[in-house]
N, CA and C atoms of all chains as a GROMACS GRO file, in nm:
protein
  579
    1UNK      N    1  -1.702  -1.713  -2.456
    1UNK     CA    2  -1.708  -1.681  -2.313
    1UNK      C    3  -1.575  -1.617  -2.270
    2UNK      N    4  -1.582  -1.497  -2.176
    2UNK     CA    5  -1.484  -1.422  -2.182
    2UNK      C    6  -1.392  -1.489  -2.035
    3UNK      N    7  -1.264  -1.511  -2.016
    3UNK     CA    8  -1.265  -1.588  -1.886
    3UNK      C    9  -1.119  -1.469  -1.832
    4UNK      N   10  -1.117  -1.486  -1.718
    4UNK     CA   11  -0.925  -1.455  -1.670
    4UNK      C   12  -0.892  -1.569  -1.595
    5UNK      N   13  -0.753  -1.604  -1.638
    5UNK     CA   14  -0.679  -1.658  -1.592
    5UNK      C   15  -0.574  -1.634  -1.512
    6UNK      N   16  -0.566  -1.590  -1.343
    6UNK     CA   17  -0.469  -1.534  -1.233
    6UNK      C   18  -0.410  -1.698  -1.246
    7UNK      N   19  -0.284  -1.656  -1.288
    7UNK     CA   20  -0.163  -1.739  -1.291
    7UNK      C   21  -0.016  -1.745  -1.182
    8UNK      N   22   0.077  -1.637  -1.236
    8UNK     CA   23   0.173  -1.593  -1.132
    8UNK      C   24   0.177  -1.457  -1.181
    9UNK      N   25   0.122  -1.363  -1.256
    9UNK     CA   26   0.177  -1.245  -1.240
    9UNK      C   27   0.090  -1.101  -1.240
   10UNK      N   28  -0.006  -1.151  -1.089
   10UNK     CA   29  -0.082  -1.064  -1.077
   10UNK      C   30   0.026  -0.960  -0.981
   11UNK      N   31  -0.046  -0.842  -0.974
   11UNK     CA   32   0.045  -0.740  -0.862
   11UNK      C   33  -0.034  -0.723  -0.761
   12UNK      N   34   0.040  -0.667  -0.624
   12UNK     CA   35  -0.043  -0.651  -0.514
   12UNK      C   36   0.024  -0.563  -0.458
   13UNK      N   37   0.001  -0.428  -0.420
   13UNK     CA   38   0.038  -0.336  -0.322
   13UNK      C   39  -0.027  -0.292  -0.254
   14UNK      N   40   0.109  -0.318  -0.090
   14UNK     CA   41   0.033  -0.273   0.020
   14UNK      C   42   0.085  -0.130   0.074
   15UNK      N   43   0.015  -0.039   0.098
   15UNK     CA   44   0.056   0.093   0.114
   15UNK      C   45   0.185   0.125   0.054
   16UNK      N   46   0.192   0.103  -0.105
   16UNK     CA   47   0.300   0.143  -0.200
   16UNK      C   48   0.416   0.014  -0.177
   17UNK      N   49   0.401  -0.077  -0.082
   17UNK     CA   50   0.488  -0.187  -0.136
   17UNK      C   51   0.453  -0.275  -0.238
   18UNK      N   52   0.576  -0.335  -0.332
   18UNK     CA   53   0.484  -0.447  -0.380
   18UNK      C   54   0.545  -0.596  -0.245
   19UNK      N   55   0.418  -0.662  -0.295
   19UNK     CA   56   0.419  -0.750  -0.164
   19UNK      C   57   0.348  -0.894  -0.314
   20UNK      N   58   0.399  -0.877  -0.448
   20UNK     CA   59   0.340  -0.990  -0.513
   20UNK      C   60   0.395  -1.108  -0.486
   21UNK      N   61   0.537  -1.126  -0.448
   21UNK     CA   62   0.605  -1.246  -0.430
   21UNK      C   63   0.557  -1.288  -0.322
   22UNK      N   64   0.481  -1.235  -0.215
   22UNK     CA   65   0.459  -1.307  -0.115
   22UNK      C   66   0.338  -1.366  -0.084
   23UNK      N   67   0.261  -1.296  -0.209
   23UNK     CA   68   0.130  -1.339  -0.197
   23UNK      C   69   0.072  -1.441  -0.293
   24UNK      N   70  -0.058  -1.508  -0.222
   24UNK     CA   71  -0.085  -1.677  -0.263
   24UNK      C   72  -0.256  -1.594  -0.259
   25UNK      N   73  -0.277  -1.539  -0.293
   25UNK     CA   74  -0.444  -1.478  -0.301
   25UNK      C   75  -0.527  -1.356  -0.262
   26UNK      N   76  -0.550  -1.307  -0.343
   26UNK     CA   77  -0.646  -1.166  -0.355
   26UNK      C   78  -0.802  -1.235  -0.346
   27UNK      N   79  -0.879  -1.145  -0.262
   27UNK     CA   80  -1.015  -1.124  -0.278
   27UNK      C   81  -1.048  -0.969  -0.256
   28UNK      N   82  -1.154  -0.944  -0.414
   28UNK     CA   83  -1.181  -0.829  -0.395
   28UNK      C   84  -1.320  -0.814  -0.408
   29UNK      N   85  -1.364  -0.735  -0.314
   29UNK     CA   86  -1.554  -0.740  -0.301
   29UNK      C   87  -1.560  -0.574  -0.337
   30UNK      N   88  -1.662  -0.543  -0.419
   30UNK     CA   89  -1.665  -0.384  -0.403
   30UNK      C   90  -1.812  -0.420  -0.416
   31UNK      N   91  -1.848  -0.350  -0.293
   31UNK     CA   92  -1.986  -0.320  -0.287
   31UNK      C   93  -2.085  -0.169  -0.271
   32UNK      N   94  -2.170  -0.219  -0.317
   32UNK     CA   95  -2.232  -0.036  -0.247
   32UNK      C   96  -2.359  -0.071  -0.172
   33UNK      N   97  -2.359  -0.007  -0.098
   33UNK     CA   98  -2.529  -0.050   0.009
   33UNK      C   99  -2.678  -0.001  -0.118
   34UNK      N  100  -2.755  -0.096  -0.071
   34UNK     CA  101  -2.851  -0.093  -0.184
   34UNK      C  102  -2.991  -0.018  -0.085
   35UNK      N  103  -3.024   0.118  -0.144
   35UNK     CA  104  -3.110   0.176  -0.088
   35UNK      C  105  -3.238   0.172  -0.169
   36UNK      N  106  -3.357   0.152  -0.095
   36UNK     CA  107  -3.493   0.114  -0.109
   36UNK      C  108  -3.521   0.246  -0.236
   37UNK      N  109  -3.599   0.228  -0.263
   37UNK     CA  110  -3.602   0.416  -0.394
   37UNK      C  111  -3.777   0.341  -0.455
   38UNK      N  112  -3.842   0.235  -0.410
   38UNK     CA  113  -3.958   0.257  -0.447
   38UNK      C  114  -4.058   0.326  -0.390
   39UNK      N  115  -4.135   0.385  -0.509
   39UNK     CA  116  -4.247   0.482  -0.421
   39UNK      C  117  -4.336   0.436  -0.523
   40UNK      N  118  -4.474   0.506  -0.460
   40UNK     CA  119  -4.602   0.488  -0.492
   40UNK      C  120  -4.666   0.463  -0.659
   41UNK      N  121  -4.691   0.411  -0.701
   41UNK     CA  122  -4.706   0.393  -0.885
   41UNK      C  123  -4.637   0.288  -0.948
   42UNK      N  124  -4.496   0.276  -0.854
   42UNK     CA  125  -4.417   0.184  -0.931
   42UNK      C  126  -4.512   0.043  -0.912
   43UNK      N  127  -4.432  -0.048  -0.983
   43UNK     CA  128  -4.503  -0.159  -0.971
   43UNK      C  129  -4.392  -0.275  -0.962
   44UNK      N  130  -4.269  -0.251  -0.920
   44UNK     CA  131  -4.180  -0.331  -0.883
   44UNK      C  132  -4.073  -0.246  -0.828
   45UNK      N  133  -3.953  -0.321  -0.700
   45UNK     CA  134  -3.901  -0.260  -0.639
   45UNK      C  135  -3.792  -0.219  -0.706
   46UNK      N  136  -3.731  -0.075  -0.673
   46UNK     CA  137  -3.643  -0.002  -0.716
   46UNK      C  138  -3.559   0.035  -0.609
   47UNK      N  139  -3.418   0.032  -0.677
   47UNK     CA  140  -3.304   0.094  -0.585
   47UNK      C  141  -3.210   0.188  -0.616
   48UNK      N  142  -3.109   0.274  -0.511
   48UNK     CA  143  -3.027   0.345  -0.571
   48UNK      C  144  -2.866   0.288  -0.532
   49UNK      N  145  -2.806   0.357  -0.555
   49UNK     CA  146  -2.676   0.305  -0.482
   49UNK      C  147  -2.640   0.396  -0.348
   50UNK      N  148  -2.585   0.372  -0.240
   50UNK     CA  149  -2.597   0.388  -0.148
   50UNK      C  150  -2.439   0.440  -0.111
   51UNK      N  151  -2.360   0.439   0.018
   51UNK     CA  152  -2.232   0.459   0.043
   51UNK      C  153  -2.160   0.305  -0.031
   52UNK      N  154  -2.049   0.318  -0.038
   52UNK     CA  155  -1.952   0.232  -0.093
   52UNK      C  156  -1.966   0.122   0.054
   53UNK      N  157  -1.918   0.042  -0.024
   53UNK     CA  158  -1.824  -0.054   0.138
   53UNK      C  159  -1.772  -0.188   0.104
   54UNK      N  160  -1.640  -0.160   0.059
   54UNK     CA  161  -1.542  -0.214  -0.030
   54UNK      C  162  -1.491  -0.308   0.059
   55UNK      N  163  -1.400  -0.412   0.024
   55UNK     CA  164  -1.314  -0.453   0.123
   55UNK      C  165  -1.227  -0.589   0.012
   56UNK      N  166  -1.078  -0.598   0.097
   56UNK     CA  167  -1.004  -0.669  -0.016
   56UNK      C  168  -0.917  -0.762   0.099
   57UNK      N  169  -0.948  -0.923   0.058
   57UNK     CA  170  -0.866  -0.965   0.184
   57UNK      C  171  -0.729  -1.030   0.088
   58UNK      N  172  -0.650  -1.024   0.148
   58UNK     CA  173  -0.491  -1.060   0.102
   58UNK      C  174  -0.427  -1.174   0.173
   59UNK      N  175  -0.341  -1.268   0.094
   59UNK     CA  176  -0.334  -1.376   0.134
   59UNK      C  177  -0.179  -1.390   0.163
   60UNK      N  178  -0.067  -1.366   0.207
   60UNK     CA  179   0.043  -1.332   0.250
   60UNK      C  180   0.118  -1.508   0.272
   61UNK      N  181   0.263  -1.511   0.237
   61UNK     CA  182   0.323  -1.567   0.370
   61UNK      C  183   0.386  -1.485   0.456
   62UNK      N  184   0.399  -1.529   0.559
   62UNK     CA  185   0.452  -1.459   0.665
   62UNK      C  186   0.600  -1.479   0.693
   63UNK      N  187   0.636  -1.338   0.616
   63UNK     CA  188   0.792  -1.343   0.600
   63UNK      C  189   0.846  -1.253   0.704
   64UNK      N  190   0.906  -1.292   0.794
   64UNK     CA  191   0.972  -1.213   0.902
   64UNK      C  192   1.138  -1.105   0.860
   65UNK      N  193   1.155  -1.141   0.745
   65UNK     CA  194   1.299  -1.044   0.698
   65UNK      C  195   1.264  -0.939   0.691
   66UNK      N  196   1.370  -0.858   0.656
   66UNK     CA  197   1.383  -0.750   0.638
   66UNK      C  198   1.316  -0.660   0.541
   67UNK      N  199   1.217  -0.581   0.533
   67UNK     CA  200   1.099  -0.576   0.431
   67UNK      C  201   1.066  -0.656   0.319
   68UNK      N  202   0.977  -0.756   0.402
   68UNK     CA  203   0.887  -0.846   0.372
   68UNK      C  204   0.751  -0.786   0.450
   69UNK      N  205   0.688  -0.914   0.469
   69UNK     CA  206   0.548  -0.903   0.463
   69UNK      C  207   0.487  -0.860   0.594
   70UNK      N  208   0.595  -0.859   0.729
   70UNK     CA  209   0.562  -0.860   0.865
   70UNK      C  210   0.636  -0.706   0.848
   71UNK      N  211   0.743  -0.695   0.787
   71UNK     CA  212   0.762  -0.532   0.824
   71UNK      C  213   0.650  -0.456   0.751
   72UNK      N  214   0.604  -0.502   0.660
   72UNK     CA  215   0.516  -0.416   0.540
   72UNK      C  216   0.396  -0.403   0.671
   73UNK      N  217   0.311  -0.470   0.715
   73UNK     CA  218   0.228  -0.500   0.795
   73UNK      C  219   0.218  -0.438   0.900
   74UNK      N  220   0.298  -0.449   0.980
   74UNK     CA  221   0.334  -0.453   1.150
   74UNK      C  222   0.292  -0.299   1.193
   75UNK      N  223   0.295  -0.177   1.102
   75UNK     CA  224   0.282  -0.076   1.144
   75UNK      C  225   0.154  -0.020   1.068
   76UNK      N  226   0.090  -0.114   0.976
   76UNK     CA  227  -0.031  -0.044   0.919
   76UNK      C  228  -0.182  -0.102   1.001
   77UNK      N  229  -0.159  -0.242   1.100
   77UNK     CA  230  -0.239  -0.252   1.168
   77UNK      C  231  -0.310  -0.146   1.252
   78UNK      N  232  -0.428  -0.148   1.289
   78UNK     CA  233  -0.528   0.038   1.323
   78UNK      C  234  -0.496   0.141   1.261
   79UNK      N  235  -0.476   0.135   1.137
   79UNK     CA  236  -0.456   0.254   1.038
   79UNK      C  237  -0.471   0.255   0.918
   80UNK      N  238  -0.477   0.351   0.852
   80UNK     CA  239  -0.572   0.350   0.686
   80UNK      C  240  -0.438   0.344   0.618
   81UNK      N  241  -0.476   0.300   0.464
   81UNK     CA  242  -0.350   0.284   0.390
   81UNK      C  243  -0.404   0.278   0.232
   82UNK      N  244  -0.314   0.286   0.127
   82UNK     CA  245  -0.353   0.218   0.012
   82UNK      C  246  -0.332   0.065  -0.045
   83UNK      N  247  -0.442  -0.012  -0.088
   83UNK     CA  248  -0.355  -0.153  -0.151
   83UNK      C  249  -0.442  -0.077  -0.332
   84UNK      N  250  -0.357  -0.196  -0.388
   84UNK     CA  251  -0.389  -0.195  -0.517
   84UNK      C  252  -0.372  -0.311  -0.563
   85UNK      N  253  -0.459  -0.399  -0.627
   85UNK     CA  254  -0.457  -0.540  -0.693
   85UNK      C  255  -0.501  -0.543  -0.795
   86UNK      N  256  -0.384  -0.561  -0.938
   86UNK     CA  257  -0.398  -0.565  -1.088
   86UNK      C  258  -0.361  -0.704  -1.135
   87UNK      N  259  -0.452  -0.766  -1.250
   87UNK     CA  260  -0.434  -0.887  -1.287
   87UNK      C  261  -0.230  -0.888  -1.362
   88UNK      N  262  -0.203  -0.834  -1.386
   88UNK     CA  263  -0.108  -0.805  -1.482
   88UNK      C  264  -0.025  -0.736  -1.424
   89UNK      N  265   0.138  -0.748  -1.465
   89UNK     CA  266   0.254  -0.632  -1.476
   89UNK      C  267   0.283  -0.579  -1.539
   90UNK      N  268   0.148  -0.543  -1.634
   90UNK     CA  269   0.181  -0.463  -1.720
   90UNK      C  270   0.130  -0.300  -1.682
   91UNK      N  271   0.137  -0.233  -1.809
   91UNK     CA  272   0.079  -0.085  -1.775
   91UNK      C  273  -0.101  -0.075  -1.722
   92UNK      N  274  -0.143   0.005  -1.665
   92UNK     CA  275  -0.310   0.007  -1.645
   92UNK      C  276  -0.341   0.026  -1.750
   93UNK      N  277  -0.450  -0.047  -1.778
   93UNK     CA  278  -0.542  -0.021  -1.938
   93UNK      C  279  -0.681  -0.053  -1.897
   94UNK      N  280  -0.771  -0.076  -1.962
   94UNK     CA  281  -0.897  -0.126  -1.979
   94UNK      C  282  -0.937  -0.285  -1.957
   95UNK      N  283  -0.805  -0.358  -2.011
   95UNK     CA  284  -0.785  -0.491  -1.983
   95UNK      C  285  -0.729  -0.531  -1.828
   96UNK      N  286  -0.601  -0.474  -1.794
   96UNK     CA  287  -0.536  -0.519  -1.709
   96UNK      C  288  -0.560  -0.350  -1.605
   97UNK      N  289  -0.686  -0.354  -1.519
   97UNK     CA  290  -0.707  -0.258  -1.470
   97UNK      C  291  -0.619  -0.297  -1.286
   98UNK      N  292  -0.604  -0.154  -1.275
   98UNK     CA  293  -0.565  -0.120  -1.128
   98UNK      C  294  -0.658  -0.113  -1.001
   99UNK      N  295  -0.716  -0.239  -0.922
   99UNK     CA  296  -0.804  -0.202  -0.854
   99UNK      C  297  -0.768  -0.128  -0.701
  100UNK      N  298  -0.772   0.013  -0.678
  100UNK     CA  299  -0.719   0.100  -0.612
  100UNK      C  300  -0.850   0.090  -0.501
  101UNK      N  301  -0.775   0.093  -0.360
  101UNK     CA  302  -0.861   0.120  -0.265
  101UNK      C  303  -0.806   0.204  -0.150
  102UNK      N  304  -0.832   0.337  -0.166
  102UNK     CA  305  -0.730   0.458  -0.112
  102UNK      C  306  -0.824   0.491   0.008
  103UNK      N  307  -0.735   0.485   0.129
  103UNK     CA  308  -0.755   0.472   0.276
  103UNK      C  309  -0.838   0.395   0.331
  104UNK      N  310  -0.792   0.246   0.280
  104UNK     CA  311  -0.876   0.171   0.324
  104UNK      C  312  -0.846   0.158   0.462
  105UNK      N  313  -0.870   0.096   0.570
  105UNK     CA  314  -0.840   0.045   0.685
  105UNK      C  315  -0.817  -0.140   0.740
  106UNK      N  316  -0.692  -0.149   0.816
  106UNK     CA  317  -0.656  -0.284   0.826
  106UNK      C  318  -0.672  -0.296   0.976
  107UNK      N  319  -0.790  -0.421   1.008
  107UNK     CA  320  -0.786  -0.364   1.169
  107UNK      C  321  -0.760  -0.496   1.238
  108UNK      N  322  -0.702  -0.582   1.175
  108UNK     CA  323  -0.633  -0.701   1.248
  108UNK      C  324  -0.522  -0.764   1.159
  109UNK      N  325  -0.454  -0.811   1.249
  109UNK     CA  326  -0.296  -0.872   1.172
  109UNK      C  327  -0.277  -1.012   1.247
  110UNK      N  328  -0.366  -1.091   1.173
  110UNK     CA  329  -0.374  -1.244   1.240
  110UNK      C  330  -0.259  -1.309   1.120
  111UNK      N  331  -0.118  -1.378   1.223
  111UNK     CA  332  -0.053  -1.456   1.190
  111UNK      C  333  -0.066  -1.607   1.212
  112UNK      N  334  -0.078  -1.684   1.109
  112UNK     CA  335  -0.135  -1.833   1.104
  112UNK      C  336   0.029  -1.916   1.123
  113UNK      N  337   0.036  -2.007   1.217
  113UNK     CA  338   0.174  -2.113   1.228
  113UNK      C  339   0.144  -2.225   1.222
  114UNK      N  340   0.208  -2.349   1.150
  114UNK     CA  341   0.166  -2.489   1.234
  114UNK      C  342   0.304  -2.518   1.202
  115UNK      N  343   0.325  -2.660   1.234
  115UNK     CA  344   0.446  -2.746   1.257
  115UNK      C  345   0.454  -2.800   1.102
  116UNK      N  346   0.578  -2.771   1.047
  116UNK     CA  347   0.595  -2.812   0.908
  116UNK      C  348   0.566  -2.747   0.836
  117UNK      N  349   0.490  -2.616   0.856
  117UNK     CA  350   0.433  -2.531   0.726
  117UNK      C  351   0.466  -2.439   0.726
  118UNK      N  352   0.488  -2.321   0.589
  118UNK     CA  353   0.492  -2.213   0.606
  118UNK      C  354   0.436  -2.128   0.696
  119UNK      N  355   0.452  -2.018   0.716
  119UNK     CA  356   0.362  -1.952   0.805
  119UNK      C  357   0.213  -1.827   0.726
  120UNK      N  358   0.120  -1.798   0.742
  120UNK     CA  359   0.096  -1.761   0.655
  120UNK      C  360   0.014  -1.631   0.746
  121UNK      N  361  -0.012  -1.529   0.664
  121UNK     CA  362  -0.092  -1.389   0.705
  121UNK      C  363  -0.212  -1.333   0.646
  122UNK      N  364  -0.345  -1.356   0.675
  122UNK     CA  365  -0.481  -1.290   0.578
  122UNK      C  366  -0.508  -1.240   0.589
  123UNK      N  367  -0.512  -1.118   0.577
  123UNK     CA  368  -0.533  -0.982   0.619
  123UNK      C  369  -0.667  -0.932   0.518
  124UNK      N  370  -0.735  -0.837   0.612
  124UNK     CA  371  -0.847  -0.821   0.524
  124UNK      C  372  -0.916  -0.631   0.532
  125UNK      N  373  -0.862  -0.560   0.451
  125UNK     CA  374  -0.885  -0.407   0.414
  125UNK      C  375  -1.035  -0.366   0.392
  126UNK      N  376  -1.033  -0.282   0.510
  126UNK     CA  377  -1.208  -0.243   0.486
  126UNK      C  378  -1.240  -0.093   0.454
  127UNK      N  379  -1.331  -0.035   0.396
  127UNK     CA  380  -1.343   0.069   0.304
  127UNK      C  381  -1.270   0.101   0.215
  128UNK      N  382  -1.299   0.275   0.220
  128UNK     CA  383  -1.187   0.331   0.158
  128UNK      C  384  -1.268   0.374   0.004
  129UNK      N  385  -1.219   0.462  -0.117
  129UNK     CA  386  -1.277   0.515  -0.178
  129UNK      C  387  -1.189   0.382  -0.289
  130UNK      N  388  -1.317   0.344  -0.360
  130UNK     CA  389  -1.252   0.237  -0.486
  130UNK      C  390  -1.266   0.319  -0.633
  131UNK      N  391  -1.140   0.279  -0.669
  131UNK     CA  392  -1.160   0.344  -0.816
  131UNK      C  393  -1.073   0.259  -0.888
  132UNK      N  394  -1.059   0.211  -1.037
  132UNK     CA  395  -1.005   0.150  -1.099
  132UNK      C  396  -0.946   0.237  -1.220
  133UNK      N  397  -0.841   0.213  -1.182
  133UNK     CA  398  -0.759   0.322  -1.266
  133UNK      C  399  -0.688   0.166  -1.413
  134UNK      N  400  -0.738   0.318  -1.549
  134UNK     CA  401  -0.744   0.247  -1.632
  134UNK      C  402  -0.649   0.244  -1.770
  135UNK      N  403  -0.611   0.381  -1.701
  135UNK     CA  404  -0.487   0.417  -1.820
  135UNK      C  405  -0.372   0.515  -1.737
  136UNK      N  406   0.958   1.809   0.419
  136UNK     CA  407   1.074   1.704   0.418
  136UNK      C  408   1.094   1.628   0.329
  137UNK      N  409   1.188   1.506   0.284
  137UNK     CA  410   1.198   1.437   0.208
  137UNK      C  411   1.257   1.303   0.217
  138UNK      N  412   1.216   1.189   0.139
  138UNK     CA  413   1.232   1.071   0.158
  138UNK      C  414   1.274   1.021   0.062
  139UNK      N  415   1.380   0.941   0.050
  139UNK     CA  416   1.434   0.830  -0.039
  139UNK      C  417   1.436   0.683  -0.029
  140UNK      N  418   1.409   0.614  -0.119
  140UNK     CA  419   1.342   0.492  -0.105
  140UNK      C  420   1.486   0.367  -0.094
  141UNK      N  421   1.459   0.303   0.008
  141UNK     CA  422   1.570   0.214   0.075
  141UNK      C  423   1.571   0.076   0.038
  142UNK      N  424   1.414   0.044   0.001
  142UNK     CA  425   1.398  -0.109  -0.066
  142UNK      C  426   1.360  -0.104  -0.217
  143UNK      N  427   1.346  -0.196  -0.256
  143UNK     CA  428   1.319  -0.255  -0.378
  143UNK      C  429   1.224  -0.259  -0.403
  144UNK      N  430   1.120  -0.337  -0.335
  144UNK     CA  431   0.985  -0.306  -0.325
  144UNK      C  432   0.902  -0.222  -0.316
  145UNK      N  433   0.970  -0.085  -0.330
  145UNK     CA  434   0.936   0.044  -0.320
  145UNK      C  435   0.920   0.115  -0.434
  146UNK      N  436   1.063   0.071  -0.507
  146UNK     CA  437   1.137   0.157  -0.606
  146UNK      C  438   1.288   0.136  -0.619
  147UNK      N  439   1.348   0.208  -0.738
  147UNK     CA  440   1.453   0.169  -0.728
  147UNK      C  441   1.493   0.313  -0.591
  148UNK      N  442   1.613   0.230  -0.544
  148UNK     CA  443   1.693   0.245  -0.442
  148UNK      C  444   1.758   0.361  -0.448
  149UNK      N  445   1.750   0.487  -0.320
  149UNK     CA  446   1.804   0.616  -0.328
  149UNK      C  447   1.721   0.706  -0.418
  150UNK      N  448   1.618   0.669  -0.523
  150UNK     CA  449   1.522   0.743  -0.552
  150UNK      C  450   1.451   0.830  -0.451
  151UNK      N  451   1.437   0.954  -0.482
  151UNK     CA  452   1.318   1.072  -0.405
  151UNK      C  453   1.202   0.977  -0.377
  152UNK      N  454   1.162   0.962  -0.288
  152UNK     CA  455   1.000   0.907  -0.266
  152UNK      C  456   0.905   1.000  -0.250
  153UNK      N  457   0.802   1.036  -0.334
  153UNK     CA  458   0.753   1.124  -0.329
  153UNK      C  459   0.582   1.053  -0.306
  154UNK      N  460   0.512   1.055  -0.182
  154UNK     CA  461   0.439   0.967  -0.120
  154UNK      C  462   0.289   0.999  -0.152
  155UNK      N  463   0.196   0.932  -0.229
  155UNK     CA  464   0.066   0.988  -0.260
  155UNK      C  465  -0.047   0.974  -0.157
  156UNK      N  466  -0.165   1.048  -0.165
  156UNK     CA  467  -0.247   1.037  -0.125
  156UNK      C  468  -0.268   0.894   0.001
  157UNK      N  469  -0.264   0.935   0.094
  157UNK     CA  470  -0.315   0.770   0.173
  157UNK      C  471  -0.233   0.688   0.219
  158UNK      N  472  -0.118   0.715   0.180
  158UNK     CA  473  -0.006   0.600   0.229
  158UNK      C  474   0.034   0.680   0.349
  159UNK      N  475   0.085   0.543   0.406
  159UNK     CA  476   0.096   0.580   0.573
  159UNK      C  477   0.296   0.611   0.562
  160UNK      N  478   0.302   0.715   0.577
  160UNK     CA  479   0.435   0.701   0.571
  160UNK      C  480   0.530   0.658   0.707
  161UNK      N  481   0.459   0.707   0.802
  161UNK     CA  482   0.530   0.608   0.928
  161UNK      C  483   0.542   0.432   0.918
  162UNK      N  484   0.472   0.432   0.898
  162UNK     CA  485   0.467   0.280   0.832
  162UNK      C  486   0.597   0.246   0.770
  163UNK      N  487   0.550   0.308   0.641
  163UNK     CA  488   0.688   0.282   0.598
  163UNK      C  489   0.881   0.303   0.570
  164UNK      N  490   0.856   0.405   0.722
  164UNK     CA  491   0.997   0.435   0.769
  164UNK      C  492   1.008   0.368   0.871
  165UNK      N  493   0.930   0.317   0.922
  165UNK     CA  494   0.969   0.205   1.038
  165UNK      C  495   0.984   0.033   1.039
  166UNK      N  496   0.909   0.029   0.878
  166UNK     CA  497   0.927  -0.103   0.819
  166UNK      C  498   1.084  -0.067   0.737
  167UNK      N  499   1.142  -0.002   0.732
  167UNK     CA  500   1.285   0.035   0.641
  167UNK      C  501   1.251   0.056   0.498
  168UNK      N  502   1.165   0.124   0.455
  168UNK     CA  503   1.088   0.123   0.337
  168UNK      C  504   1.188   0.220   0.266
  169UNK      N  505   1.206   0.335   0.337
  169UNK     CA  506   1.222   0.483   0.330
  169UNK      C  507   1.341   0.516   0.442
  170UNK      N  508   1.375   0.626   0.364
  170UNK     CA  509   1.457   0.687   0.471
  170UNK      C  510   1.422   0.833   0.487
  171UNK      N  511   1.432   0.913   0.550
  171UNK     CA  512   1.400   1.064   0.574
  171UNK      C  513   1.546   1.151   0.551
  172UNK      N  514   1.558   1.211   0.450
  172UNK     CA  515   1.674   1.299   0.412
  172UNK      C  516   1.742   1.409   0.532
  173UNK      N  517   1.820   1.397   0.549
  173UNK     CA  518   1.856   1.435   0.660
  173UNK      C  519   1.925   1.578   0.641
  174UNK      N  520   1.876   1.687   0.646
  174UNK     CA  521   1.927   1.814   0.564
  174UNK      C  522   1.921   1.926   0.710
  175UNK      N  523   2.048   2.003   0.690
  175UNK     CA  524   2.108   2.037   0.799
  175UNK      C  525   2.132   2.186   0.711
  176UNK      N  526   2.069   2.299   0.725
  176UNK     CA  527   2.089   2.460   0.718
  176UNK      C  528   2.073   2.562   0.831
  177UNK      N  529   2.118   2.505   0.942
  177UNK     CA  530   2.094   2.601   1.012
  177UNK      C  531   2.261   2.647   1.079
  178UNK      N  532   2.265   2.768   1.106
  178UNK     CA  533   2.355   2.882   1.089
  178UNK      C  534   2.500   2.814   1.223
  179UNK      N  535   2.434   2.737   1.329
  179UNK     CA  536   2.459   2.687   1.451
  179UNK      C  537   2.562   2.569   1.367
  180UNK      N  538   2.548   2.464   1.289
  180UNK     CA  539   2.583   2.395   1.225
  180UNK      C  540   2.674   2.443   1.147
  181UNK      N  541   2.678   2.580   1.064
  181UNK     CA  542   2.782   2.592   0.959
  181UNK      C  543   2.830   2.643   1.088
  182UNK      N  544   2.858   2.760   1.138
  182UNK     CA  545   2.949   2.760   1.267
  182UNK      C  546   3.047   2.662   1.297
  183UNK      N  547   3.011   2.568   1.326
  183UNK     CA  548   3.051   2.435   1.402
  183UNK      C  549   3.178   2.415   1.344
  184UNK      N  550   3.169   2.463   1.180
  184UNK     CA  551   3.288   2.395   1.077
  184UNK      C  552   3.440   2.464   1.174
  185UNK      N  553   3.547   2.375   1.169
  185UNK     CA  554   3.702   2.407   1.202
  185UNK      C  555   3.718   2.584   1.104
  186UNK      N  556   3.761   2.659   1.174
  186UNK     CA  557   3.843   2.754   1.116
  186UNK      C  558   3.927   2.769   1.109
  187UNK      N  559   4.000   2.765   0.998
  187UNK     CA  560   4.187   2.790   0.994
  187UNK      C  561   4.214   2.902   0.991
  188UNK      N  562   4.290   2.974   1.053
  188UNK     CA  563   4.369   3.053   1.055
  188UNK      C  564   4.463   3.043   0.939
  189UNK      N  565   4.531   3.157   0.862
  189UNK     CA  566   4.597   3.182   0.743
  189UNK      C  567   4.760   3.197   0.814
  190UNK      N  568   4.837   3.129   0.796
  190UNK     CA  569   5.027   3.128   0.813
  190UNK      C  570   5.049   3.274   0.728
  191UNK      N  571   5.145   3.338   0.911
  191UNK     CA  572   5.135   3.450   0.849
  191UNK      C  573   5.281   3.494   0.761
  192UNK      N  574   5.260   3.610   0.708
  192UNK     CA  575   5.357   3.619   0.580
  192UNK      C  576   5.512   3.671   0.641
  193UNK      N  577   5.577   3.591   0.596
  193UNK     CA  578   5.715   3.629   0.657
  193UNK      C  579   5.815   3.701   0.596
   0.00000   0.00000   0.00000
């Protein structure tokens, strides 16, 4: 059984920063809308693939210094950008692929606080053209 | 224009940033990501420089 193990040295970039030290979790959904494609004869339902509609939510603390995670942020809220989330620091290959999501859009910048805790930021990237770059 | 990269997280430091497809570059000159090269050729400017006069020959 083939498994991955995300340990500490996955990468995460947000519009060309890396932002891995600050981050505590990637989710990546790539989807495509599933369009109806049965017609008359068939005898079970058929589909095609449809527009994309990707989306990658990121799990931040909320570091207020000097490019960290609130400067990286603060100006890409209502605007398109690139992230990229690879299991590895190593080179792109086949194994340790680059999951690229070029102009995605970030349309809220909810900062989480409580008393005693870090502070933390989940931000969540919608569209954008996905491609996994492999070498 | 041109940009050189100010953080670490970027690149190494004073490197050309040369910005691909999709990235917001306001973004990241206002987060201190980047800096914008600041290049000055216009004719008004060399003007500006002090002119010396040459001590004349005695």
């Amino acid at each position: 059984m083939a498994t991955s193990t995300y340990l500490s040295s996955p990468v995460v970039t947000v519009n060309a920063v890396d932002l891995s030290d600050q981050c505590t979790g990637a989710t990546v959904n790539i989807n495509y809308d599933q369009l109806e494609a049965t017609a008359f004869g068939d005898s079970s339902r058929k589909y095609v693939s449809g527009l994309g509609s990707h989306s990658v939510t990121l799990d931040f603390y909320a570091s207020f210094a000097a490019t960290e995670t609130w400067a990286t942020l603060k100006s890409l809220v209502g605007t398109s950008t690139n992230v990229i989330v690879k299991p590895t620091t190593g080179a792109d290959s086949a194994t340790n692929p680059g999951l690229t999501f070029t102009g995605t859009f970030l349309a809220a910048l909810p900062v989480v606080t409580s008393l005693g805790a870090l502070g933390t930021i989940s931000v969540t990237f919608n569209g954008g053209v996905y491609t996994s770059d492999e070498s | 224009m041109r940009f050189f990269i100010a953080s670490e997280r970027l690149g190494k430091i004073g490197d050309l940033y040369t910005p691909k497809d999709g990235i917001n570059i306001d973004a990241l000159l206002a987060g201190g990501f980047i800096v914008q090269a600041e290049v000055s050729t216009t004719e008004e400017e060399k003007s500006a420089k002090p002119k010396y006069k040459k001590a004349p020959k005695e």
